[in-house]
FIKOLZA-1660 file (N, C-alpha, C; in steps of 0.1 Angstrom, whole numbers, plus 5000, padded with zeros to 4 digits):
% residues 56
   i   px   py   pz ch aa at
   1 0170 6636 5319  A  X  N
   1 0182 6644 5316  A  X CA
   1 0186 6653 5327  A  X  C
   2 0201 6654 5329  A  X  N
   2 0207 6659 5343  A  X CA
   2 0204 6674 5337  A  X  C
   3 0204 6687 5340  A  X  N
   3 0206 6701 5344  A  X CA
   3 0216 6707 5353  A  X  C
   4 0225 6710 5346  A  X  N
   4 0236 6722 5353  A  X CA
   4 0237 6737 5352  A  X  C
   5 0234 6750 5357  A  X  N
   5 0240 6760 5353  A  X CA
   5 0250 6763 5363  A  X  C
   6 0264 6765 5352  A  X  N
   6 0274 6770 5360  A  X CA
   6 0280 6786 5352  A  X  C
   7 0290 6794 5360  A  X  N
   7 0286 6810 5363  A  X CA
   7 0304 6809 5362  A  X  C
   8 0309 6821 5350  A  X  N
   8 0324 6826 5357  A  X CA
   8 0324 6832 5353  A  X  C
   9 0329 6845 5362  A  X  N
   9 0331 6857 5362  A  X CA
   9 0349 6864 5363  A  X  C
  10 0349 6871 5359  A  X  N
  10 0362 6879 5358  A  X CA
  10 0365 6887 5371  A  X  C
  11 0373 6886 5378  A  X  N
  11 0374 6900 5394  A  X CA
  11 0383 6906 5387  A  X  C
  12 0373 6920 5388  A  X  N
  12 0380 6931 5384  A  X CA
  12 0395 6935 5390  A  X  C
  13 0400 6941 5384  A  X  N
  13 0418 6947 5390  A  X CA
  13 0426 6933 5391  A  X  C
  14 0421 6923 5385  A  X  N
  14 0430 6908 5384  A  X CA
  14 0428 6897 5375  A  X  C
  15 0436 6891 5372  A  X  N
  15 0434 6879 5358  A  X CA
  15 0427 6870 5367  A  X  C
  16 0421 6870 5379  A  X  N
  16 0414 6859 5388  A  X CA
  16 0401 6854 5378  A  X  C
  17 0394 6844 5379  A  X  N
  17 0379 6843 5376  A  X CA
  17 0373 6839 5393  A  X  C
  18 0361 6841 5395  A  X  N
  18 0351 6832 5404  A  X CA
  18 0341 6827 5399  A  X  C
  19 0340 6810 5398  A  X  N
  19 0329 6807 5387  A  X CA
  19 0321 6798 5406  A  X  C
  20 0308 6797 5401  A  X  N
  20 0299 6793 5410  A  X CA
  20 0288 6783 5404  A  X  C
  21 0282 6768 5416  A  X  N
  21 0274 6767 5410  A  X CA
  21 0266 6766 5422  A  X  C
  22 0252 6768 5423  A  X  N
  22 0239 6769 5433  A  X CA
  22 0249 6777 5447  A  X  C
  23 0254 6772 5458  A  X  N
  23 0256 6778 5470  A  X CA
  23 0272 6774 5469  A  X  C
  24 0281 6767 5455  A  X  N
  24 0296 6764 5460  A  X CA
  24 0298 6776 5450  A  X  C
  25 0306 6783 5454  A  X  N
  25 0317 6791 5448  A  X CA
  25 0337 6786 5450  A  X  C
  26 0339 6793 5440  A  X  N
  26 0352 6789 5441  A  X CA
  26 0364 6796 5434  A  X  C
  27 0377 6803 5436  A  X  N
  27 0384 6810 5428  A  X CA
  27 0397 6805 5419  A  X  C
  28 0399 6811 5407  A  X  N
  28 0403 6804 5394  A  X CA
  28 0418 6813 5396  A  X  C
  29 0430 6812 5394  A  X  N
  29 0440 6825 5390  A  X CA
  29 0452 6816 5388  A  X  C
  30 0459 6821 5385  A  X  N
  30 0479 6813 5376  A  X CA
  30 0482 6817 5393  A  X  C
  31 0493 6810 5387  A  X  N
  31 0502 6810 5402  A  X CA
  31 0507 6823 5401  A  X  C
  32 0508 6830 5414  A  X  N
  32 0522 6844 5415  A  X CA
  32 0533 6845 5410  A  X  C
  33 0531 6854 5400  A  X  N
  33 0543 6856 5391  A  X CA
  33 0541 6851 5376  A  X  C
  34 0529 6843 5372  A  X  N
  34 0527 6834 5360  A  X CA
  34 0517 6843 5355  A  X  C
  35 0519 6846 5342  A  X  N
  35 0513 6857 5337  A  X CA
  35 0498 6863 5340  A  X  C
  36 0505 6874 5351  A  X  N
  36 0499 6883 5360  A  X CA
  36 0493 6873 5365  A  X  C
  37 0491 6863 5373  A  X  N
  37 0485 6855 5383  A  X CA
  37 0492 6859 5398  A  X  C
  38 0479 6861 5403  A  X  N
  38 0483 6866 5418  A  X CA
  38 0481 6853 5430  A  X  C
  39 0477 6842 5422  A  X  N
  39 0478 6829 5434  A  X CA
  39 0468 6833 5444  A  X  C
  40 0454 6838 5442  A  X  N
  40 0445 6839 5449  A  X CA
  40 0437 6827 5449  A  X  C
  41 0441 6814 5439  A  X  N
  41 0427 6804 5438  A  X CA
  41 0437 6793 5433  A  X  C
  42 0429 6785 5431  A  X  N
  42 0431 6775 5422  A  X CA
  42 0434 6775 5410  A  X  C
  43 0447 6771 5401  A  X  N
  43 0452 6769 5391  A  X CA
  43 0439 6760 5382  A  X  C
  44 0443 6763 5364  A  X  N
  44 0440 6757 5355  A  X CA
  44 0438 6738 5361  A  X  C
  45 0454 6736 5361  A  X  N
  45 0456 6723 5365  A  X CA
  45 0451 6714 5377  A  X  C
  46 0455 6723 5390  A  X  N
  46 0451 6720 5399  A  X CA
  46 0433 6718 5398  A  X  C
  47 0430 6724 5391  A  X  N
  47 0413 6719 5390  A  X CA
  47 0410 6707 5383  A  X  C
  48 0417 6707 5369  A  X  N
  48 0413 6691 5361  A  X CA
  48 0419 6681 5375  A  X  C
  49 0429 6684 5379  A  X  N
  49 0432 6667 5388  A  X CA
  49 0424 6665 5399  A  X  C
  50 0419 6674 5406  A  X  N
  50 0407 6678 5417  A  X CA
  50 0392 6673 5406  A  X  C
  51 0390 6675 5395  A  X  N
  51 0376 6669 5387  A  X CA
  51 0380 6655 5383  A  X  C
  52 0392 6650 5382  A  X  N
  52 0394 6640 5377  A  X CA
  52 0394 6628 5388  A  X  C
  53 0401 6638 5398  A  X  N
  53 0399 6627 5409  A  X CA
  53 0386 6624 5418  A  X  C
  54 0381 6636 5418  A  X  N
  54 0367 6635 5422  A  X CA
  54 0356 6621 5416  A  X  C
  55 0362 6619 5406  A  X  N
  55 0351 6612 5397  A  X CA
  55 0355 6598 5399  A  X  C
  56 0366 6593 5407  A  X  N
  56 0371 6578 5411  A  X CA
  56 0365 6578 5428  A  X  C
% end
């Protein structure tokens, strides 16, 4: 059986998350202007199509 622990955290002063697993980190936030998204990271969406495509 596979083992994963993965980590997301809230950045303070921002609706951002930064979730991490072992040495990849990566940042989560709405686009600029989309409720209080400051466009520091990667969108909701933008992630499912990046995991989805990853897996083809």
């Amino acid at each position: 059986m596979v083992s994963m622990s993965v980590e997301l955290r809230n950045m303070g002063g921002t609706q951002a998350a930064m979730g991490w697993v072992g040495g990849h980190t990566i940042i989560v936030d709405r686009p600029e202007g989309k409720a209080g998204g400051m466009g520091l990271g990667f969108n909701g969406g933008q992630l499912l199509a990046l995991a989805i495509g990853g897996c083809f």
